[in-house]
Backbone and ligand atoms as CSV (ligand in chain L), in Angstrom:
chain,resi,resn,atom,element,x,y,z
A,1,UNK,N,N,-0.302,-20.554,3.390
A,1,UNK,CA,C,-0.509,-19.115,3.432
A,1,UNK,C,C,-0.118,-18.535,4.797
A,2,UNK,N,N,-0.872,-19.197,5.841
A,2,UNK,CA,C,-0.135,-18.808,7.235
A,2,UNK,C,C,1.168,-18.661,7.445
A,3,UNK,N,N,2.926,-19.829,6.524
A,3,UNK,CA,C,3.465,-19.517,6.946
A,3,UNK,C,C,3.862,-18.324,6.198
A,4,UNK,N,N,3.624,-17.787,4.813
A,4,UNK,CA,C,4.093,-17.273,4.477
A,4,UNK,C,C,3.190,-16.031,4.983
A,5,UNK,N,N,2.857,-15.310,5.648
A,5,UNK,CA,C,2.202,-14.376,6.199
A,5,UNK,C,C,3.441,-14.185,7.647
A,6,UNK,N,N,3.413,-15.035,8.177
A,6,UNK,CA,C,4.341,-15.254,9.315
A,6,UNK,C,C,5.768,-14.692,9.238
A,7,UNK,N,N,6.430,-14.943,7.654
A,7,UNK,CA,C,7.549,-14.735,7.497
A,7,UNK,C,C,7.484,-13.381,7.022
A,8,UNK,N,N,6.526,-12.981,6.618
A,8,UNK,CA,C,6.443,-11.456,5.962
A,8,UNK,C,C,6.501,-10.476,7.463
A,9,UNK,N,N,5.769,-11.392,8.566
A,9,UNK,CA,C,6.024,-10.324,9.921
A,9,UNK,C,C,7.518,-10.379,10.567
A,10,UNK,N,N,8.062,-11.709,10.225
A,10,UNK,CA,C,9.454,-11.609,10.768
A,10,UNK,C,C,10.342,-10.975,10.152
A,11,UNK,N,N,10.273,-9.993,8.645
A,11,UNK,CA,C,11.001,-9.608,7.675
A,11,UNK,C,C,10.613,-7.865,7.726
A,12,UNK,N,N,9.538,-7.910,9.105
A,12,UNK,CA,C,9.186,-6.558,9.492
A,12,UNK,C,C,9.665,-5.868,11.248
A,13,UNK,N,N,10.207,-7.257,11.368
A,13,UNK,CA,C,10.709,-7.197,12.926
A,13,UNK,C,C,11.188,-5.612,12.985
A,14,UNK,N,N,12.596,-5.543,12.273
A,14,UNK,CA,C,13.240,-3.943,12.868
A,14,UNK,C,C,12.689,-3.068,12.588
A,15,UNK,N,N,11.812,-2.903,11.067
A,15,UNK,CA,C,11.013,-1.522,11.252
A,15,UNK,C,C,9.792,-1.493,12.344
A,16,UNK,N,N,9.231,-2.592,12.577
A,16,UNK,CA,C,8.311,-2.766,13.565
A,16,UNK,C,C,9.108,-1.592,15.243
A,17,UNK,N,N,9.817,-2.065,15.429
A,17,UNK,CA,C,10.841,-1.738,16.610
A,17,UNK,C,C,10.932,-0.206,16.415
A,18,UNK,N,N,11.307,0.077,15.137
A,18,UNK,CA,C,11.722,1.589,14.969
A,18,UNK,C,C,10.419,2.311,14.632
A,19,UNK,N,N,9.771,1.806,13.942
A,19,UNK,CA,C,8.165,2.449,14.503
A,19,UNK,C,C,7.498,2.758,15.908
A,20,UNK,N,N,7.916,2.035,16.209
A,20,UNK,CA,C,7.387,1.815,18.188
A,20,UNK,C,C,8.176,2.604,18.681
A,21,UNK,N,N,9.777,3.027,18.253
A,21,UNK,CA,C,10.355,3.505,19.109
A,21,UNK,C,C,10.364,4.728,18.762
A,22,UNK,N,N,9.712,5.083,17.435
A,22,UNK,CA,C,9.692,6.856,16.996
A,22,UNK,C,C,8.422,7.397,17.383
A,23,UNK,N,N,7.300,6.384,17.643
A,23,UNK,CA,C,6.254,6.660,17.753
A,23,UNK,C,C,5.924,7.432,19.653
A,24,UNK,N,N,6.748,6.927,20.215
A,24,UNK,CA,C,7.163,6.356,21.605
A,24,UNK,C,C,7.830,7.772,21.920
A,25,UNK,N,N,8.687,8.324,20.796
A,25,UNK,CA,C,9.355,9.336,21.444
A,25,UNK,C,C,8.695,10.597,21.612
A,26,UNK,N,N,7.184,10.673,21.247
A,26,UNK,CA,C,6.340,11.555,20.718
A,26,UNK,C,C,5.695,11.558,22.471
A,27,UNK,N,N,5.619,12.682,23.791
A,27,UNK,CA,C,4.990,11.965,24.621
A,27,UNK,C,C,3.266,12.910,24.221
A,28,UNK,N,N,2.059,11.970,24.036
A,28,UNK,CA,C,0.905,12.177,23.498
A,28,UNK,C,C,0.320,12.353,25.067
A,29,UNK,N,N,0.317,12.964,26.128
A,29,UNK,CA,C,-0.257,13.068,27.208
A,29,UNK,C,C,-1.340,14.106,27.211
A,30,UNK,N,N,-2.580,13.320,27.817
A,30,UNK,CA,C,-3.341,14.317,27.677
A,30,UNK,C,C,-3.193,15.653,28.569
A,31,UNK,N,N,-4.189,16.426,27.680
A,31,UNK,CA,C,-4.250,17.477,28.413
A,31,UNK,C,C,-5.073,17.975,29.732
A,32,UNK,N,N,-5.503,17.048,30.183
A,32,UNK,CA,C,-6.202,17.000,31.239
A,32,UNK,C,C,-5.146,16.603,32.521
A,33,UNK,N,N,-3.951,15.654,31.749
A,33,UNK,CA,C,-2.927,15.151,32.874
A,33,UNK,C,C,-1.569,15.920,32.635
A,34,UNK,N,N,-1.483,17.185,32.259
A,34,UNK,CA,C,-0.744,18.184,32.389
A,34,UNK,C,C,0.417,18.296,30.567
A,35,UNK,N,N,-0.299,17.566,29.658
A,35,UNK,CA,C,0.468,17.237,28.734
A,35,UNK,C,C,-0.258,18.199,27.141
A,36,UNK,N,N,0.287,17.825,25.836
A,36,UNK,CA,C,0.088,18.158,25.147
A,36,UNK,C,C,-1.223,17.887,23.918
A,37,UNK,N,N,-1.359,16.513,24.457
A,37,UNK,CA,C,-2.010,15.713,23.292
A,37,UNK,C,C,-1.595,15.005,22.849
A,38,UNK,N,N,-2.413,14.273,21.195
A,38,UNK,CA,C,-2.393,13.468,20.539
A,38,UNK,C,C,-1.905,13.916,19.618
A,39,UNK,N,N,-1.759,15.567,19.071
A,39,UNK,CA,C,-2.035,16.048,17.762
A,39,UNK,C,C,-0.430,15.351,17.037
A,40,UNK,N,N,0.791,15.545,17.871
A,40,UNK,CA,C,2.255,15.106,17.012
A,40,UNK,C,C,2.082,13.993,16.739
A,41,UNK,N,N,1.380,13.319,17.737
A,41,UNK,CA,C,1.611,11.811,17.531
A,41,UNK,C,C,1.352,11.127,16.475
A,42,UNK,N,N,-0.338,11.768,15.776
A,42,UNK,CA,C,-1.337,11.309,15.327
A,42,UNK,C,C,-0.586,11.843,13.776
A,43,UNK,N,N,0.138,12.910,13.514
A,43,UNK,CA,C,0.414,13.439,12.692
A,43,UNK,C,C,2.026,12.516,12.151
A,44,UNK,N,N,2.290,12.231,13.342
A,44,UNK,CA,C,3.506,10.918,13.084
A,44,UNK,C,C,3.205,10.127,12.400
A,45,UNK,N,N,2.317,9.374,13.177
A,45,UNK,CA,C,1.179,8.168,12.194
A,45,UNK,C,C,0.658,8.136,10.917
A,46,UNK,N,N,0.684,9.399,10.741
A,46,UNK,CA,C,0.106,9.361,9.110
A,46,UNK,C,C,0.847,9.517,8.385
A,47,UNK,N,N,2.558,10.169,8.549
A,47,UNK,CA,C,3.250,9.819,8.036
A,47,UNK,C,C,3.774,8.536,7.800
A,48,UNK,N,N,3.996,7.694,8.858
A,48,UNK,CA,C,3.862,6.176,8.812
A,48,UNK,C,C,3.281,5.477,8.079
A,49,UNK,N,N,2.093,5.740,8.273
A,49,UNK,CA,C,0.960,4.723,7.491
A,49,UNK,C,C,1.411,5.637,6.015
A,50,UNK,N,N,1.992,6.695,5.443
A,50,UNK,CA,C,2.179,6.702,4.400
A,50,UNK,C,C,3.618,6.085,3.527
A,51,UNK,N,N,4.535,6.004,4.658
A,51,UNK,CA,C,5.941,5.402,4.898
A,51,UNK,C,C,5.329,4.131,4.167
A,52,UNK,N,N,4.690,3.255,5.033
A,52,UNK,CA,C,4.147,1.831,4.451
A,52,UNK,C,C,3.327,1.563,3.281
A,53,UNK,N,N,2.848,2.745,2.546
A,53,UNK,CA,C,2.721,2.814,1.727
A,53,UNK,C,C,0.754,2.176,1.689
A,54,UNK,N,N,0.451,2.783,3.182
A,54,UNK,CA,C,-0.896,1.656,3.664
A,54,UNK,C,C,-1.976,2.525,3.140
A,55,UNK,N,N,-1.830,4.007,2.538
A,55,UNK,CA,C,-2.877,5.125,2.100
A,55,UNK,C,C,-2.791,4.536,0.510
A,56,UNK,N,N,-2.175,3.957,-0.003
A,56,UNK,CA,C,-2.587,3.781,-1.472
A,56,UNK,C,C,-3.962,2.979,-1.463
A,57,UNK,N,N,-3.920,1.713,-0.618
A,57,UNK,CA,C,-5.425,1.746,-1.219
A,57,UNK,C,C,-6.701,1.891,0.225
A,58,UNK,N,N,-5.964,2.525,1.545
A,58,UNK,CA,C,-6.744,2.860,2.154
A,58,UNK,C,C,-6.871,4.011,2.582
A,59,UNK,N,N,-8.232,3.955,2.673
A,59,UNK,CA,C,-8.975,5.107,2.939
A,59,UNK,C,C,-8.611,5.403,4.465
A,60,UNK,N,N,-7.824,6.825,4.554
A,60,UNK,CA,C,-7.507,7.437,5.725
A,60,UNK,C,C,-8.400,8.787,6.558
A,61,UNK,N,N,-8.789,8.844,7.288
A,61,UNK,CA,C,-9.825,9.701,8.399
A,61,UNK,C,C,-9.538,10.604,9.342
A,62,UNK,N,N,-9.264,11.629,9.388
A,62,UNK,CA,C,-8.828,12.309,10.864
A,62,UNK,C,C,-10.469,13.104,11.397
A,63,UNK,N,N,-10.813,12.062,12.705
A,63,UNK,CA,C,-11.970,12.764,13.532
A,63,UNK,C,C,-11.291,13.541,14.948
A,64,UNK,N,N,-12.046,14.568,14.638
A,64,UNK,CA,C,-11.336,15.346,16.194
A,64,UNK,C,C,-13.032,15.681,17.026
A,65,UNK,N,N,-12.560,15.731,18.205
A,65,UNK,CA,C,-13.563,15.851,19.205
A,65,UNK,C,C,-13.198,17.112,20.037
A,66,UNK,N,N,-14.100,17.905,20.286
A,66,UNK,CA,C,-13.801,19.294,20.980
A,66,UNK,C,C,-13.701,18.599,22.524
A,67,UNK,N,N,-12.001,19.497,22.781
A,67,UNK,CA,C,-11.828,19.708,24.318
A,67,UNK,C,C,-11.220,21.283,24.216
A,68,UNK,N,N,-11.967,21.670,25.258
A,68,UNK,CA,C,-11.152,22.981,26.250
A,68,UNK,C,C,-9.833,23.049,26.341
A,69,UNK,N,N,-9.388,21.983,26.686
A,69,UNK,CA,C,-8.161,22.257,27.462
A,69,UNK,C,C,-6.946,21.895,26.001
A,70,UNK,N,N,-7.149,21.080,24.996
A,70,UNK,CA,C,-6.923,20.782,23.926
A,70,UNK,C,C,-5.629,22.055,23.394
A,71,UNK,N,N,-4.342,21.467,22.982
A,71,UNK,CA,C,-4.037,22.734,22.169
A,71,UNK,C,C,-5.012,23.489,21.133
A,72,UNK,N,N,-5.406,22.960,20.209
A,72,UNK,CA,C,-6.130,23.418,19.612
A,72,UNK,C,C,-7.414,23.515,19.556
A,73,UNK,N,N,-7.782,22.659,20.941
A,73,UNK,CA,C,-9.307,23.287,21.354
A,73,UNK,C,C,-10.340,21.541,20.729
A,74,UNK,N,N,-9.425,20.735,20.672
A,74,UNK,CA,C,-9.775,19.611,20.005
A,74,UNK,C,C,-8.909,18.154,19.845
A,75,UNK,N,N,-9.353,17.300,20.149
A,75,UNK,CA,C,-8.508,16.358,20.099
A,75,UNK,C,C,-8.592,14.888,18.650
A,76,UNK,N,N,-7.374,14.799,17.972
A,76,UNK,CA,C,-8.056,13.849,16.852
A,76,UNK,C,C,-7.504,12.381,17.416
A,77,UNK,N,N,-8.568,11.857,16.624
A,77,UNK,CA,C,-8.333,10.286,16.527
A,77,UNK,C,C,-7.878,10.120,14.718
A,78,UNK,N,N,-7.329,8.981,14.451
A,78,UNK,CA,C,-7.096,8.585,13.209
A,78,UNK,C,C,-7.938,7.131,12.662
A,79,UNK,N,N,-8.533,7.284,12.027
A,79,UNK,CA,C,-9.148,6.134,11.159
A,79,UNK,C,C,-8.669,5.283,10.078
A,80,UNK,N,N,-8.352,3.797,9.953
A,80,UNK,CA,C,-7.507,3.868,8.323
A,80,UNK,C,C,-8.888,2.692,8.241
A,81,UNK,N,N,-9.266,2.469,6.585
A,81,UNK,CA,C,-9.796,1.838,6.458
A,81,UNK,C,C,-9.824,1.096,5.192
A,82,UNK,N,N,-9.142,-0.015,5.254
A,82,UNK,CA,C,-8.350,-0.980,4.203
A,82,UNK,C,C,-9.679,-2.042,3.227
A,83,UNK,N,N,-9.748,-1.551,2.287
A,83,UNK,CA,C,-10.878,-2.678,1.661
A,83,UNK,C,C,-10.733,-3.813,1.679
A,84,UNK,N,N,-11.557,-4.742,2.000
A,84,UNK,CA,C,-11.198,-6.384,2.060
A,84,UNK,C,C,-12.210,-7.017,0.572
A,85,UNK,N,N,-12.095,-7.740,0.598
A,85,UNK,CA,C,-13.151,-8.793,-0.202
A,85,UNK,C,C,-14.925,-8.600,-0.164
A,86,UNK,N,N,-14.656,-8.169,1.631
A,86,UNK,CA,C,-16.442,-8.063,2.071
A,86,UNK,C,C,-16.225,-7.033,2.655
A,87,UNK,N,N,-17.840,-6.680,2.310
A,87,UNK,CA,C,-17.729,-5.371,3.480
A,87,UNK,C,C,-17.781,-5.905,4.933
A,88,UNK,N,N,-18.067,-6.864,5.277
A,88,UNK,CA,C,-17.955,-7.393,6.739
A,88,UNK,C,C,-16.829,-6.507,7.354
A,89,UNK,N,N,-16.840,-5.868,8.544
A,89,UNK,CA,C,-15.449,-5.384,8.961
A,89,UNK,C,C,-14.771,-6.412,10.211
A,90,UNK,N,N,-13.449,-6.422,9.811
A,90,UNK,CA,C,-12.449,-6.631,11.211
A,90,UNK,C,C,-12.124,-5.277,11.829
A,91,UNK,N,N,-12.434,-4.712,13.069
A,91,UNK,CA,C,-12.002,-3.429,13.405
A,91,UNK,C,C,-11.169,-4.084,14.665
A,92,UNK,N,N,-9.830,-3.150,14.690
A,92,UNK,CA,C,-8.899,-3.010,15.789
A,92,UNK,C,C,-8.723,-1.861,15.805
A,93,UNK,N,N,-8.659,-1.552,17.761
A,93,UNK,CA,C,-8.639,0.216,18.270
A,93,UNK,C,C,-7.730,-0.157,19.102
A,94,UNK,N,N,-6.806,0.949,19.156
A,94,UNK,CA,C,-5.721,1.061,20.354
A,94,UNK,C,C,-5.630,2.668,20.747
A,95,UNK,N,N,-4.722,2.679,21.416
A,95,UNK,CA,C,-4.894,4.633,21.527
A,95,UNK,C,C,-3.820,4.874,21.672
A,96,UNK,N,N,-3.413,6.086,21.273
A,96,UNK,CA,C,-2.358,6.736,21.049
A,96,UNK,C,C,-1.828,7.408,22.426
A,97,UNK,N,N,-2.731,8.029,23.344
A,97,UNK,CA,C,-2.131,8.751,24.395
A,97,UNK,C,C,-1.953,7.831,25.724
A,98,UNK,N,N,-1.337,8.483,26.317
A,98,UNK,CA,C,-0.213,7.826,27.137
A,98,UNK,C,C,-0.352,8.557,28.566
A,99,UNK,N,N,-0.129,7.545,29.483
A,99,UNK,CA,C,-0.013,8.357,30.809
A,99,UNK,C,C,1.386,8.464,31.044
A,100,UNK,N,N,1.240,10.051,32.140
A,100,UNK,CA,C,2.808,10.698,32.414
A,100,UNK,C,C,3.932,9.387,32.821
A,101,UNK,N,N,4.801,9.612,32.952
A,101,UNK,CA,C,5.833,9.185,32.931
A,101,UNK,C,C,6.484,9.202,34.427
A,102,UNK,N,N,5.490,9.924,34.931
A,102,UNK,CA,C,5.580,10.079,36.929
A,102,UNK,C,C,7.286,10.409,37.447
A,103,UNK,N,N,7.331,10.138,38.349
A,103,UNK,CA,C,9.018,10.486,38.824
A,103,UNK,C,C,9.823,9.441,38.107
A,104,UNK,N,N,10.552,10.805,37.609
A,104,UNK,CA,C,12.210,10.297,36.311
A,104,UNK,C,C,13.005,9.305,37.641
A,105,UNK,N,N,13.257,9.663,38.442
A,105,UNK,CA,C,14.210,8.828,39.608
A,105,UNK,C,C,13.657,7.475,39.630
A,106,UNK,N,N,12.721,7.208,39.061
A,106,UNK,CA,C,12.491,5.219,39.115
A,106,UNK,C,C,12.915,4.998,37.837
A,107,UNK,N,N,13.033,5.650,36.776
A,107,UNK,CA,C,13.560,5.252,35.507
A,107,UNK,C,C,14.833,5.475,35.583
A,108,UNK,N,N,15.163,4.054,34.485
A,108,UNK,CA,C,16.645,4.054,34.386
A,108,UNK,C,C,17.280,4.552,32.632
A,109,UNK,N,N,16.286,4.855,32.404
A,109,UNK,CA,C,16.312,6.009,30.933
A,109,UNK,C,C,15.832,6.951,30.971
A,110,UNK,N,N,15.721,7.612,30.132
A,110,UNK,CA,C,14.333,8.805,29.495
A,110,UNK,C,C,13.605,8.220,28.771
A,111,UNK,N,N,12.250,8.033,29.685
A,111,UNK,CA,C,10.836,7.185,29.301
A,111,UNK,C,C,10.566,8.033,27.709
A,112,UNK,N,N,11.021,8.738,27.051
A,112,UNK,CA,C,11.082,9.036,25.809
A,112,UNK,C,C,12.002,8.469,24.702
A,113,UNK,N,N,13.378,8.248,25.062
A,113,UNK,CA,C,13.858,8.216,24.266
A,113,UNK,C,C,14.440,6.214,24.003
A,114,UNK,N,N,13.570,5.813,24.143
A,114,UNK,CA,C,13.270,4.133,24.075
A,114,UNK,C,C,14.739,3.180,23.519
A,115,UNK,N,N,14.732,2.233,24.435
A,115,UNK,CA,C,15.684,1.684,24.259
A,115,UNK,C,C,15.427,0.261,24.088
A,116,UNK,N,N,16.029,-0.526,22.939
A,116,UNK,CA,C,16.418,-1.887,24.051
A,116,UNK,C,C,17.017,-2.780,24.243
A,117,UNK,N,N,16.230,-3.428,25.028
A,117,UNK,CA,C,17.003,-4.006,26.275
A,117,UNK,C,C,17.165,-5.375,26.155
A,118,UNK,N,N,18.327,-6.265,26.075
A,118,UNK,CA,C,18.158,-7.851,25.818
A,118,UNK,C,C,16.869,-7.780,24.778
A,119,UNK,N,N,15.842,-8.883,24.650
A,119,UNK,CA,C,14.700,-8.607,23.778
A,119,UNK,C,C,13.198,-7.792,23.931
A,120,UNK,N,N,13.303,-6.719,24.676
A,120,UNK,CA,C,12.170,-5.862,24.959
A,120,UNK,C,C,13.330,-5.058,24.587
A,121,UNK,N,N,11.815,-3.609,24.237
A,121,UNK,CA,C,12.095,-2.125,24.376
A,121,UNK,C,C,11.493,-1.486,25.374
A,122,UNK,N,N,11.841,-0.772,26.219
A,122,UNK,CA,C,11.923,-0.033,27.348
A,122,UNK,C,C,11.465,1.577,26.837
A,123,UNK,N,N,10.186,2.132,27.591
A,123,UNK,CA,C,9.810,3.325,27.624
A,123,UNK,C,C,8.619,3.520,28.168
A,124,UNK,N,N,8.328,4.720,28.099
A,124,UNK,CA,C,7.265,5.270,28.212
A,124,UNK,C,C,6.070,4.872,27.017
A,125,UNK,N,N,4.949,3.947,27.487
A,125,UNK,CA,C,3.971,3.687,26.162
A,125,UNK,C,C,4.162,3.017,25.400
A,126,UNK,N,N,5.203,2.409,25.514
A,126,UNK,CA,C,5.948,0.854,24.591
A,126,UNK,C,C,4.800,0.033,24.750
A,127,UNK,N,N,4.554,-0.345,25.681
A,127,UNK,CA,C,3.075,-1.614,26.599
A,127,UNK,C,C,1.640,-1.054,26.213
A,128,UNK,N,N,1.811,0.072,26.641
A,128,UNK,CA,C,0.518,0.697,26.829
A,128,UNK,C,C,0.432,1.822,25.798
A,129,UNK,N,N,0.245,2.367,24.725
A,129,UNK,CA,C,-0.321,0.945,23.856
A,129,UNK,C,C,0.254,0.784,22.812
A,130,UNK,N,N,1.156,1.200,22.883
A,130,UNK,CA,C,2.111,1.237,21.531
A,130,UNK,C,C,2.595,-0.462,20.672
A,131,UNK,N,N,2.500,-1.250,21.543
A,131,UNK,CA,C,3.025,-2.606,21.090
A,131,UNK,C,C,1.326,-3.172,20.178
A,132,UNK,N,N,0.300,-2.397,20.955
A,132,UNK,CA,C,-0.842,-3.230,20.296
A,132,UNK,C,C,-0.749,-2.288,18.708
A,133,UNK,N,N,-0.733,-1.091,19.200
A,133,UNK,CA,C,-1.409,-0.231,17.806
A,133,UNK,C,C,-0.398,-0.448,16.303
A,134,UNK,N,N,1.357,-0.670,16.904
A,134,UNK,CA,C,2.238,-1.207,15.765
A,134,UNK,C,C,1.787,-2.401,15.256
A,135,UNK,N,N,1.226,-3.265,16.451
A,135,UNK,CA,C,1.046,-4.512,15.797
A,135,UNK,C,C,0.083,-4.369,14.595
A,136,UNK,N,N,-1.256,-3.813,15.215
A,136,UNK,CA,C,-2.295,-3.583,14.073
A,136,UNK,C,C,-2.168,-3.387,12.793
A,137,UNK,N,N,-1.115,-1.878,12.671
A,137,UNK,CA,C,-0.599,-1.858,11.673
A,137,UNK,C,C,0.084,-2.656,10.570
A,138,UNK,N,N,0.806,-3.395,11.544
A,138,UNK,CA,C,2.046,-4.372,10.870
A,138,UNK,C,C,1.567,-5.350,10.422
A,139,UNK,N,N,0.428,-6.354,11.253
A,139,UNK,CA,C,-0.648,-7.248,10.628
A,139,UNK,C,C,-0.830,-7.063,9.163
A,140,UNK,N,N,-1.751,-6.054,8.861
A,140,UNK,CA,C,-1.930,-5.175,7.804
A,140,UNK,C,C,-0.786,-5.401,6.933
A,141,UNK,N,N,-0.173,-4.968,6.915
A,141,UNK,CA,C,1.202,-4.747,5.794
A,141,UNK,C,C,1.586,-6.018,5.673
A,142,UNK,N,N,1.669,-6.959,6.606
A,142,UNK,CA,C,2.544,-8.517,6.568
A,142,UNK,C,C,1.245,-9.177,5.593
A,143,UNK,N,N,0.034,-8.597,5.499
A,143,UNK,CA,C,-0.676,-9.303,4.689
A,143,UNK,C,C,-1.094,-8.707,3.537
A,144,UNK,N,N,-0.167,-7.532,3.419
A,144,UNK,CA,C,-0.217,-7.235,2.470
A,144,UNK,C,C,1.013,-7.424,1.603
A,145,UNK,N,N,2.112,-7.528,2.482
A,145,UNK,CA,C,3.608,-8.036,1.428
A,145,UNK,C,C,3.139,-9.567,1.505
A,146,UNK,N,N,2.602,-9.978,1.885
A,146,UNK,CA,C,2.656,-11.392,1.324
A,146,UNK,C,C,1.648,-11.789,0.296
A,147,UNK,N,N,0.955,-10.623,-0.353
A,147,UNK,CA,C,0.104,-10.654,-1.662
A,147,UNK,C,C,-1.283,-11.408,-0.759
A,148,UNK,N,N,-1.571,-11.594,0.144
A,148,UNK,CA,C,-2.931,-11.528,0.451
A,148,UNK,C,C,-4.099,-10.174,0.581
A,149,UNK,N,N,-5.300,-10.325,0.219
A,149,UNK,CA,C,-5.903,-9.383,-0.073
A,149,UNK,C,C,-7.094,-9.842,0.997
A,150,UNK,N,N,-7.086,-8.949,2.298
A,150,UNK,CA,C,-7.492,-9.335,3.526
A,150,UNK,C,C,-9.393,-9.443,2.866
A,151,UNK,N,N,-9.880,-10.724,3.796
A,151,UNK,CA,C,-11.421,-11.350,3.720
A,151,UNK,C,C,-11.991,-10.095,3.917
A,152,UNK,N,N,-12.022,-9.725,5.468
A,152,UNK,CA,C,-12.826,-8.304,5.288
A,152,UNK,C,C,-11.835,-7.250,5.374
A,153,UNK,N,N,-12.911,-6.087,5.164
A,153,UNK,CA,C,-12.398,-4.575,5.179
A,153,UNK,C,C,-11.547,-4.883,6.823
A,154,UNK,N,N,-10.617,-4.095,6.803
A,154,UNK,CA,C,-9.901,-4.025,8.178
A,154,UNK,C,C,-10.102,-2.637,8.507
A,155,UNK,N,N,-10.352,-2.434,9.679
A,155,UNK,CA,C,-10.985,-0.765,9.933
A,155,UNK,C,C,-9.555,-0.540,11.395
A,156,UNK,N,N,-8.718,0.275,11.138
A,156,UNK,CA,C,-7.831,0.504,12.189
A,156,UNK,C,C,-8.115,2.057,12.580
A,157,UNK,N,N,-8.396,1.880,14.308
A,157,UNK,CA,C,-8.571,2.934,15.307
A,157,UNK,C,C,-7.539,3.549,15.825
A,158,UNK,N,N,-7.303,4.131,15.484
A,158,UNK,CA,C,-6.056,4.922,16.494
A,158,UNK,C,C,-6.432,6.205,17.465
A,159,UNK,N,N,-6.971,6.110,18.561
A,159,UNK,CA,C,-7.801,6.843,19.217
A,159,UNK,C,C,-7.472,7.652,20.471
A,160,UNK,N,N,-7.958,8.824,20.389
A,160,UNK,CA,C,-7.324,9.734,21.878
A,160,UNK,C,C,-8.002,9.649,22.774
A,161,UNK,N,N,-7.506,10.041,24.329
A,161,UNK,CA,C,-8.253,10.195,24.968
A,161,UNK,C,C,-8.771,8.771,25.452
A,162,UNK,N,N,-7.995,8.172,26.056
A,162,UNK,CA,C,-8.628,6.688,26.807
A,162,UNK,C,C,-7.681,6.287,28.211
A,163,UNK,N,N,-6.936,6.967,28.122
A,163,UNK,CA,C,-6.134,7.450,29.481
A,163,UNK,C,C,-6.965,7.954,31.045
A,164,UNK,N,N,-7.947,9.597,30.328
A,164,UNK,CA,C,-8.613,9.812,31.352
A,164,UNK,C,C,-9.879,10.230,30.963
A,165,UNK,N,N,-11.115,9.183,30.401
A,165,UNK,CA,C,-11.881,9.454,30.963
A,165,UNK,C,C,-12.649,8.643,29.588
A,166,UNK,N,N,-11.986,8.932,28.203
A,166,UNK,CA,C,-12.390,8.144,26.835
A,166,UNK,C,C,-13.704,8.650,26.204
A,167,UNK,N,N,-13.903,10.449,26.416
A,167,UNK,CA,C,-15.109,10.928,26.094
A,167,UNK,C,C,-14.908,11.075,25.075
L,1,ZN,ZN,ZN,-4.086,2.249,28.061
């Protein structure tokens, strides 16, 4: 079962990449560090997670938390929550927003528009946290194209606001 779980993630390699790298082009900076938010990003994502087809049998969540400074006076997080066998949960959280991108003159791209490079991709939020939160996802799906029907519920966080300050 392991390997065939394994091969279902290697048969997800390039959309994996092009997820990360569309997700990546979105910059989610908070608004406290002179940026926009989470709201495109988060709204990316759910197109995604519907791309993968991961809302048919999970249950999807948008919680928002009041900020001031917020475009809309509020910031959301996204919840997906995949039924397993048990209610026991596996939960994985990563976050969506991203710190600035600081002076363009040390980059040798546009920390937006992601590239890559020999075998990495290069950007802004690729690392931080974009490589964990695709993975989460992709986990998910690799065990789900490989006809496993995960032990527990899998509860995936996709969360704002952990950049500055994580209120
Ligand atoms: Zn971080």
């Amino acid at each position: 079962m392991h390997e065939k779980i394994l091969s279902q993630a290697e048969k997800l390699e390039g959309l994996m990449i092009d997820t990360l790298t569309r997700l990546c082009k979105i910059p989610a900076i908070s608004p406290h560090n002179g940026g926009t938010g989470e709201d495109a990003k988060i709204a990316e994502l759910e197109k995604i997670i519907h791309e993968l087809g991961l809302d048919e049998k999970a249950k999807i969540k948008i919680e928002y938390v009041d900020d001031e400074k917020a475009l809309n006076k509020k910031r959301p997080s996204l919840f997906l929550e995949y039924p397993g066998k048990k209610s026991r949960r596996l939960c994985i959280l990563t976050h969506v927003d991203i710190v600035p991108e600081g002076d363009r003159n040390f980059w040798t791209l546009d920390p937006f528009q992601p590239e890559v490079r020999g075998s990495r991709l290069y950007g802004r939020g690729v690392s931080d946290n974009g490589t964990g939160l695709v993975s989460s996802l992709f986990a998910l799906k690799a065990l789900l194209n490989a006809g496993v029907e995960p032990e527990y519920t899998v509860n995936l966080a996709f969360v704002a606001d952990e950049e500055m300050g994580s209120r």
